[in-house]
C-alpha positions in Angstrom: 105.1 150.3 229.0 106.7 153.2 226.4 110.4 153.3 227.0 112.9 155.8 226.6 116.6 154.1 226.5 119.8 155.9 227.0 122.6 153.9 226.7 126.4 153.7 226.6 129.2 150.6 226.4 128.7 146.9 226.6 126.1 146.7 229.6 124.2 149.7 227.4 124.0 147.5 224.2 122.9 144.0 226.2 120.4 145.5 228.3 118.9 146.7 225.3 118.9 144.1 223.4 118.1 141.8 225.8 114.8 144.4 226.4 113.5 143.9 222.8 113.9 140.2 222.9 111.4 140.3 225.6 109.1 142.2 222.7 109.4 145.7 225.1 108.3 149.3 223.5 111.4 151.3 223.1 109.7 154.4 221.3 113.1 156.7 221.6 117.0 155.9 222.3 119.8 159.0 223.7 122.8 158.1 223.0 126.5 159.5 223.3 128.2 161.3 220.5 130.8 158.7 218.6 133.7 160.5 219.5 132.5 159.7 223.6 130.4 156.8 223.3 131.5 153.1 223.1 129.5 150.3 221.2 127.4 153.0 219.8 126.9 151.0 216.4 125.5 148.2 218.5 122.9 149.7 220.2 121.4 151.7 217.6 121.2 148.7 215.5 119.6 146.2 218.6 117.3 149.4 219.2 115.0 148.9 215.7 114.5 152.7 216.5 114.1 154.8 213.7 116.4 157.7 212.7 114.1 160.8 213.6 113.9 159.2 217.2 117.3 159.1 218.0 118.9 162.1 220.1 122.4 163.2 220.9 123.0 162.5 225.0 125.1 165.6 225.2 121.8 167.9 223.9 119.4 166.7 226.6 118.9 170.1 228.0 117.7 171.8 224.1 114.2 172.8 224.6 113.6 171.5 221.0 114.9 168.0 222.1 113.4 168.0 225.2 110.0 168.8 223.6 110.3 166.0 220.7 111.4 163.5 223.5 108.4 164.5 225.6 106.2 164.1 222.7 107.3 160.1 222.5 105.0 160.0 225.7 107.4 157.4 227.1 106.4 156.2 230.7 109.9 155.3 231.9 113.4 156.1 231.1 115.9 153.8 231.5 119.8 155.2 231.9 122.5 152.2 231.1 126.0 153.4 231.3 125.0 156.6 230.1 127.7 159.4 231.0 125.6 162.3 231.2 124.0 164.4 234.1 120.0 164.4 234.2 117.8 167.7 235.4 114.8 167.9 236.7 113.3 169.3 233.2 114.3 166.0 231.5 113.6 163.7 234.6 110.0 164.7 235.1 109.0 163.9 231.4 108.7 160.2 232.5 105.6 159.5 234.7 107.2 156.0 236.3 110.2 158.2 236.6 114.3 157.5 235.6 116.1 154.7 236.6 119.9 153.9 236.2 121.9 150.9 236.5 125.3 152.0 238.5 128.2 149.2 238.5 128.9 150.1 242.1 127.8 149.0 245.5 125.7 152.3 246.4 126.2 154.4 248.7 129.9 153.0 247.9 131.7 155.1 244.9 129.0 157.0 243.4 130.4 158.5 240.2 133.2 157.7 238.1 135.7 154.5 238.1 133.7 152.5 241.4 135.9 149.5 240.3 139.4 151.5 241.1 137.8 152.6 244.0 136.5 149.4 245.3 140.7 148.1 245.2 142.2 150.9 246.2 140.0 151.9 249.6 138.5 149.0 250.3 135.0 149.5 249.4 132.2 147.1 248.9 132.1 146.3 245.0 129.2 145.5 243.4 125.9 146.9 241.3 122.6 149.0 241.6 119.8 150.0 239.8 118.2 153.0 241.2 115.9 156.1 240.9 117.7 159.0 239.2 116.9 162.7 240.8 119.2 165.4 240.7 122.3 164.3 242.8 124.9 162.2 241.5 123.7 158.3 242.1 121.7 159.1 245.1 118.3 158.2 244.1 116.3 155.6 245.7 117.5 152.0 245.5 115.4 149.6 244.0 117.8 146.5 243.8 121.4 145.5 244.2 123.7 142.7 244.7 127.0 142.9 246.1 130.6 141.5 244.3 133.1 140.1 245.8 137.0 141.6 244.8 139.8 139.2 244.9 143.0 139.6 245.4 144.3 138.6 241.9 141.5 141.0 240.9 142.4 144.5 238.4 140.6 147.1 237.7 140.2 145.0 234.2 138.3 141.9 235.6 136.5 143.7 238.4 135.4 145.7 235.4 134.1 142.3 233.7 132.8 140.9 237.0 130.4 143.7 237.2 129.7 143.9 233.4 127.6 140.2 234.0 126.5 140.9 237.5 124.5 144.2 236.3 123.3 142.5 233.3 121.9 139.6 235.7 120.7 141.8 237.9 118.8 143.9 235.6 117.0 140.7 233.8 116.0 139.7 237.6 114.5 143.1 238.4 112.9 143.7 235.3 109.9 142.0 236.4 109.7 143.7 239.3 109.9 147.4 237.3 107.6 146.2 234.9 104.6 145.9 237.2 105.2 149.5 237.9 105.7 148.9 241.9 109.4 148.3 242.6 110.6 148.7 245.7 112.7 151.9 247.0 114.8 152.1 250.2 116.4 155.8 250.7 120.2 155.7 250.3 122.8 156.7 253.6 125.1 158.8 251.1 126.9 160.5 253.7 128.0 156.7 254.7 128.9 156.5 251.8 132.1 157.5 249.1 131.9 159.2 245.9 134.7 159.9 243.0 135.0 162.0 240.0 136.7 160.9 236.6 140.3 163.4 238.2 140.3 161.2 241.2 142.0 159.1 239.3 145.2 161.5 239.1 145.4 161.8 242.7 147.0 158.0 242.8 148.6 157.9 239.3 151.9 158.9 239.9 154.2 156.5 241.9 156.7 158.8 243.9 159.5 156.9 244.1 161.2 158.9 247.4 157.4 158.2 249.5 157.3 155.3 251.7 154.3 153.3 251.2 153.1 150.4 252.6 153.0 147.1 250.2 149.6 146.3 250.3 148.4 150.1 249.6 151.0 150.0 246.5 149.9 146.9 244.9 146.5 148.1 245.6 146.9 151.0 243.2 149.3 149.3 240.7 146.1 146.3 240.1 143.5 148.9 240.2 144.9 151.0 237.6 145.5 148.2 235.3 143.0 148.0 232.7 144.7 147.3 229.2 145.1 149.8 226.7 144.7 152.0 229.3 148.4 153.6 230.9 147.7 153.8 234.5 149.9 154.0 237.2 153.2 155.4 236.5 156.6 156.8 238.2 158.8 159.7 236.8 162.4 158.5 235.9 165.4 160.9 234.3 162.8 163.0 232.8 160.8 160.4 231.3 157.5 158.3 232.7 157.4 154.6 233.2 153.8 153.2 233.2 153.6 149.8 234.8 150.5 147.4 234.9 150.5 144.4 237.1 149.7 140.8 236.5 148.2 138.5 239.5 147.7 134.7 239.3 147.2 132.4 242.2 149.8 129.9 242.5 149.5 125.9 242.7 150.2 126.2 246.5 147.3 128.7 247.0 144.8 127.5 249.9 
């Protein structure tokens, strides 16, 4: 099987390399530009792909690029982390189709920052590889497995937690995509909940004169920790005071 890879961060890089340990055809890799991509480096070097069949993620709707893509003859296209939107001129190029892998319990927080969301609202956490079509992570789902959040949990280690799930669950499936039958249940996505990367701004700011209730403030403070990042914040004599919360069970913990 001829694969297209577009990948992005740590799951992007491991999936891929974990693919051409298994002696897979990668005959093209999309990629993000440096200044938006993360481990970028990594996955060009694990993709043994050379130069002229590398492509910019953010070009994927140039005729010229969708032509020399299309001329790789890949049969599937594989999306790892990968921030960009795909259209139907791309996503019919690939006759076993497009499939991503989405850290997020789908139909639950489609979109951006599904492990904020899964804290903050309560939301089953977890991971999913699916079809792509021309929505937003609602394509077809051909395998997931659910995560459960703790409550000593961040938006940091949730973040890790579903790092190793999806990579687990995408060497499990792989078989399964590989034969070129996997399975495909229809998402609910109006059961469902989905986010875009502003969300996020919506719960940022702490008002210190609002009334909230304990659970629904720590909820916010762990979710929007995720060192280097700022997160959460409250406004002070002019001046903003970013806070990040530490959790830890304690020895009396049953």
């Amino acid at each position: 099987m001829k694969i297209l890879y577009l990948g992005n961060n740590w799951i992007g890089w491991k999936v891929l390399e974990w693919l051409v340990q298994q002696n897979e055809e990668i005959v093209g890799l999309v990629i993000h530009p440096a200044s938006a991509g993360k481990y970028v480096d990594e996955i060009i070097r694990a993709s043994n792909v050379a130069p002229e069949r590398i492509f910019d993620g953010s070009q994927l709707r140039n005729p010229d690029v969708l032509s020399a893509i299309e001329a790789l003859q890949a049969d599937l296209c594989l999306s790892i982390l990968f921030n960009y939107i795909l259209k139907s001129e791309f996503i019919r190029l690939f006759p076993k189709g497009v499939l991503n892998l989405h850290p997020s319990y789908l139909p639950y927080n489609r979109g951006q920052y599904p492990n904020v969301w899964s804290i903050v609202e309560g939301t089953p956490a977890g991971t999913t590889i699916h079809y792509i079509d021309e929505g937003v992570d609602t394509g077809d789902i051909v395998a997931q497995k659910r995560i459960p959040v703790d409550s000593v949990d961040t938006a940091e280690s949730l973040y890790r937690k579903l790092e190793q799930a999806s990579l687990r669950l995408f060497q499990e499936t792989w078989p399964l995509i590989k034969s070129g039958q996997p399975p495909r249940m229809k998402q609910t996505v109006e059961n469902g909940t989905y986010h875009r990367t502003k969300d996020v701004e919506k719960i940022d700011q702490i008002d210190l004169d609002q009334e909230y209730k304990a659970r629904d403030l720590i909820n916010i403070l762990r979710a929007r920790t995720f060192p280097p990042y700022k997160g959460a914040f409250f406004e002070e004599e002019g001046k903003r005071i970013y806070m990040r919360l530490e959790l830890e069970y304690g020895d009396d913990s049953t």
